[in-house]
Every structure is written in C-alpha cells, then in structure tokens.
N, CA, C and O of each residue as an XYZ file, in Angstrom:
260
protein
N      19.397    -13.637     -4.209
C      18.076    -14.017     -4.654
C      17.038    -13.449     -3.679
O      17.148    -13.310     -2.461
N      15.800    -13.093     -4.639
C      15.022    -12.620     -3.478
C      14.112    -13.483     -3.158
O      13.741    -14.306     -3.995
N      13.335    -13.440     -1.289
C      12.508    -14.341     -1.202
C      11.241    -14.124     -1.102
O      10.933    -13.003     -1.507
N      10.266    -14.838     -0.671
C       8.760    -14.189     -0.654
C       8.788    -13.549      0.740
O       8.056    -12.566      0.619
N       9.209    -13.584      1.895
C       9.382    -12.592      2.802
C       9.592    -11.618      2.499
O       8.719    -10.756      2.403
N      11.223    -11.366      2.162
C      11.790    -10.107      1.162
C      10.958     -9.409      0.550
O      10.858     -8.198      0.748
N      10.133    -10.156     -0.405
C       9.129     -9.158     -1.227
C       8.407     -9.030     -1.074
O       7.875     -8.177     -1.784
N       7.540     -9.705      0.007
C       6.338     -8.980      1.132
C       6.824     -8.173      1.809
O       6.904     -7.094      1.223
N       7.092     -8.167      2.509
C       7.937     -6.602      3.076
C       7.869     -5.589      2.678
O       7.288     -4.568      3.045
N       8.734     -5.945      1.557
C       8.574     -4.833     -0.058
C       6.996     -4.007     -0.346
O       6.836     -2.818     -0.619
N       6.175     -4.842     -0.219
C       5.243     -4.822     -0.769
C       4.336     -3.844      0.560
O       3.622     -2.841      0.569
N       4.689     -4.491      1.238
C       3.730     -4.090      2.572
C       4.297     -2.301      2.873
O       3.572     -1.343      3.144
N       5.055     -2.310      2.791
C       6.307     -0.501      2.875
C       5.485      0.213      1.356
O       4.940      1.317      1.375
N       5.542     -0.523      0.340
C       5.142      0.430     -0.767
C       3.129      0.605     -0.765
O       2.440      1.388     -1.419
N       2.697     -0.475      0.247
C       1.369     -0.019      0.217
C       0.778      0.748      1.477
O      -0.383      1.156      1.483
N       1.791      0.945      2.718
C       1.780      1.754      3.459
C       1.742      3.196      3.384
O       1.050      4.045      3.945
N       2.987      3.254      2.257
C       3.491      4.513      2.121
C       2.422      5.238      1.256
O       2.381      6.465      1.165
N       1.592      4.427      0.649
C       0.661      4.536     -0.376
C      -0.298      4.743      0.168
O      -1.064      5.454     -0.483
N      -0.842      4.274      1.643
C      -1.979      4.724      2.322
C      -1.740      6.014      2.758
O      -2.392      6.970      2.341
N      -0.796      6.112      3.618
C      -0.301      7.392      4.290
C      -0.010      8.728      3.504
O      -0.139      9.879      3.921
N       0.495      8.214      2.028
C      -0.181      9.594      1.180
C      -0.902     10.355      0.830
O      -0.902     11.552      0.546
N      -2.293      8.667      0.902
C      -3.258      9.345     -0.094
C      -4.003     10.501      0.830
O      -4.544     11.559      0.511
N      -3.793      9.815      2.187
C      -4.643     10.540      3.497
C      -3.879     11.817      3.604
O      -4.514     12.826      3.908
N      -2.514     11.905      3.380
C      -1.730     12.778      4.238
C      -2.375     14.158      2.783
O      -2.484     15.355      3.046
N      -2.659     13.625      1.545
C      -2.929     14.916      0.522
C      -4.038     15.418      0.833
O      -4.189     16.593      0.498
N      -5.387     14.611      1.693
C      -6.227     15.361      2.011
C      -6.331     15.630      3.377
O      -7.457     15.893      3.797
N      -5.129     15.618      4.377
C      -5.246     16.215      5.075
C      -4.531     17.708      5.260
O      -4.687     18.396      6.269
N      -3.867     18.022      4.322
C      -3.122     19.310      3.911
C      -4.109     20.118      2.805
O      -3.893     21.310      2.587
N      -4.709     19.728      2.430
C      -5.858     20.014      1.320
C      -5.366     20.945      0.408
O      -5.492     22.165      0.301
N      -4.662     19.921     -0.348
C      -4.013     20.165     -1.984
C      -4.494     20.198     -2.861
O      -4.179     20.924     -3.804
N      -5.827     19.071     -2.815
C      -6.711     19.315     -4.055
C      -7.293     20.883     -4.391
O      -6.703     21.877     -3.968
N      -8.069     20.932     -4.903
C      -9.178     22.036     -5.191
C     -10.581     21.856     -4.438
O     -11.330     22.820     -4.282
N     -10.915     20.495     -3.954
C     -12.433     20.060     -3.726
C     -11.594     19.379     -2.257
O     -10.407     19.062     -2.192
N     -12.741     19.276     -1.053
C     -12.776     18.740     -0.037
C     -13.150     17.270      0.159
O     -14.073     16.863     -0.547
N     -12.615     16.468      0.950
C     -12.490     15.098      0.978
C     -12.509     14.431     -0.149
O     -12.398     14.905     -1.279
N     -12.712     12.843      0.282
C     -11.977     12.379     -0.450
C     -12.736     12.168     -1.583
O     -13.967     12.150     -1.570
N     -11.637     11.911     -3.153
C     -12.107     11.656     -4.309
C     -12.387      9.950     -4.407
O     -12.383      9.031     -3.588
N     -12.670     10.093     -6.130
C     -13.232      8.641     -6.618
C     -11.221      7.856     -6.300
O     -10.658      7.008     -5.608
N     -10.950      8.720     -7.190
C      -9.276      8.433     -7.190
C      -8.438      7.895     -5.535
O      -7.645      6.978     -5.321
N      -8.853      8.599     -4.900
C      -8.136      8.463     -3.549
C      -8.888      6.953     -2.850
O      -8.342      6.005     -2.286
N     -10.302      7.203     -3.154
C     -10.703      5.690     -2.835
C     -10.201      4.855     -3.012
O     -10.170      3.948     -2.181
N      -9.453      4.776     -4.423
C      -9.565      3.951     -5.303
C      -7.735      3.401     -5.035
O      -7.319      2.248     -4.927
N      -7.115      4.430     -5.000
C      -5.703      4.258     -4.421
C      -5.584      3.668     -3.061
O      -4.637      2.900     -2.895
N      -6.494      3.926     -1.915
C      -6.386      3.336     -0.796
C      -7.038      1.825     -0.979
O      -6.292      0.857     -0.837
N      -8.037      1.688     -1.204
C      -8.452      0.404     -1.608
C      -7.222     -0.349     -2.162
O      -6.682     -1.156     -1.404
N      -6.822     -0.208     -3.153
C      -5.401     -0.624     -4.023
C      -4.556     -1.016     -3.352
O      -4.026     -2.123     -3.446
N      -4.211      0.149     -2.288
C      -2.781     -0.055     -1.451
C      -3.544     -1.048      0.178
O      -3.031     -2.104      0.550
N      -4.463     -0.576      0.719
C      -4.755     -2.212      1.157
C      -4.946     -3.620      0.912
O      -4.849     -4.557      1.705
N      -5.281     -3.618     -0.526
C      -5.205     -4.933     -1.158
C      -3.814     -5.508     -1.160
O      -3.649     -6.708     -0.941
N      -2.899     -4.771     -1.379
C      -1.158     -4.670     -1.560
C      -1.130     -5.265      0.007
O      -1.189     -6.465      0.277
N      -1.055     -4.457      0.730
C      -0.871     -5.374      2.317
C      -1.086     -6.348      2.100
O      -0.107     -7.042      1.826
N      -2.204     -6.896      2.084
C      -2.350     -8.120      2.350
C      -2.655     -9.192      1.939
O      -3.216    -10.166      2.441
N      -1.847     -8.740      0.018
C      -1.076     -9.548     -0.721
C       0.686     -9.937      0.064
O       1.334    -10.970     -0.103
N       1.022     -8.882      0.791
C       2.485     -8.903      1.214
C       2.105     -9.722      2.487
O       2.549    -10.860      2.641
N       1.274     -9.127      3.403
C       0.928    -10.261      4.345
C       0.842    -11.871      3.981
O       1.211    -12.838      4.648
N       0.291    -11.813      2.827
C       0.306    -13.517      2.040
C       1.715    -13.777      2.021
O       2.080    -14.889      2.403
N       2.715    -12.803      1.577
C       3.810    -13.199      0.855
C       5.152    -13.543      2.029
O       6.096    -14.269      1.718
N       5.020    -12.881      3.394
C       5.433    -12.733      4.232
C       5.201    -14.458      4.916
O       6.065    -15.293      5.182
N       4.182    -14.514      5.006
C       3.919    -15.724      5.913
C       4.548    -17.053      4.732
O       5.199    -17.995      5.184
N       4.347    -16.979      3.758
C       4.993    -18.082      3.232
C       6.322    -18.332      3.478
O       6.559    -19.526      3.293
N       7.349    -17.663      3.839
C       8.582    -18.010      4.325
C       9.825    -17.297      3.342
O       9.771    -16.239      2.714
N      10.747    -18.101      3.435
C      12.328    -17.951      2.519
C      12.583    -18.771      1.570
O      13.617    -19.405      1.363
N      11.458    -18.745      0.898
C      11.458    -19.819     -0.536
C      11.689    -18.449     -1.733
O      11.120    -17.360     -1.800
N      12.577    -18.954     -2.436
C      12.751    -18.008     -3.402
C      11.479    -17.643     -4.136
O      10.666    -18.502     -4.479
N      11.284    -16.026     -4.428
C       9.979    -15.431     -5.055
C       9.930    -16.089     -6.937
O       9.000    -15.771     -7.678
C-alpha cells in the first residue's frame, strides 16, 4: 500500500525533474526564440506548486494515501 510520504516523494522527484527541464531546454537553446516562454512559465509554476503539494504530503506521515 502506498502512503502519503511515499507519494510525496513521488511527487516532489516528478516536480523537480520538471523544474530542471524546463530550465535545462532554455539553457541549451532548443527553442527557436530566446528565454523563457508563456509555456515554460507556466510548467515551472506547475511543477513548484507540485513540491509543495508533496511537501504537504510528506509531512503528513505513513497513513495510507
């Protein structure tokens, strides 16, 4: 069974990895246009909200999710 730790965790790794993308595409500059887009805002915003929904989910403990 999974718990709310477990899936904060989860959560916190998939919105990390999600920050560190969005930055890492404009720092290789893949797009066509320089810095950042509406989109990339909009994904980082997203994936910090995700933290620290998982930060919520983390501190609640080993109660099943």
């Amino acid at each position: 069974m999974v718990t709310k730790r477990q899936l904060g965790i989860a959560i916190i790794a998939i919105g990390l990895i999600t920050v560190i993308l969005m930055v890492g595409v404009d720092l290789v500059d893949a797009g066509q246009w320089s810095g950042f887009g509406p989109l990339q805002w909009i994904g980082v915003s997203l994936s910090i909200v995700a933290v620290g929904v998982g930060l919520i989910l983390v501190r609640l403990g080993d109660r099943p999710a």
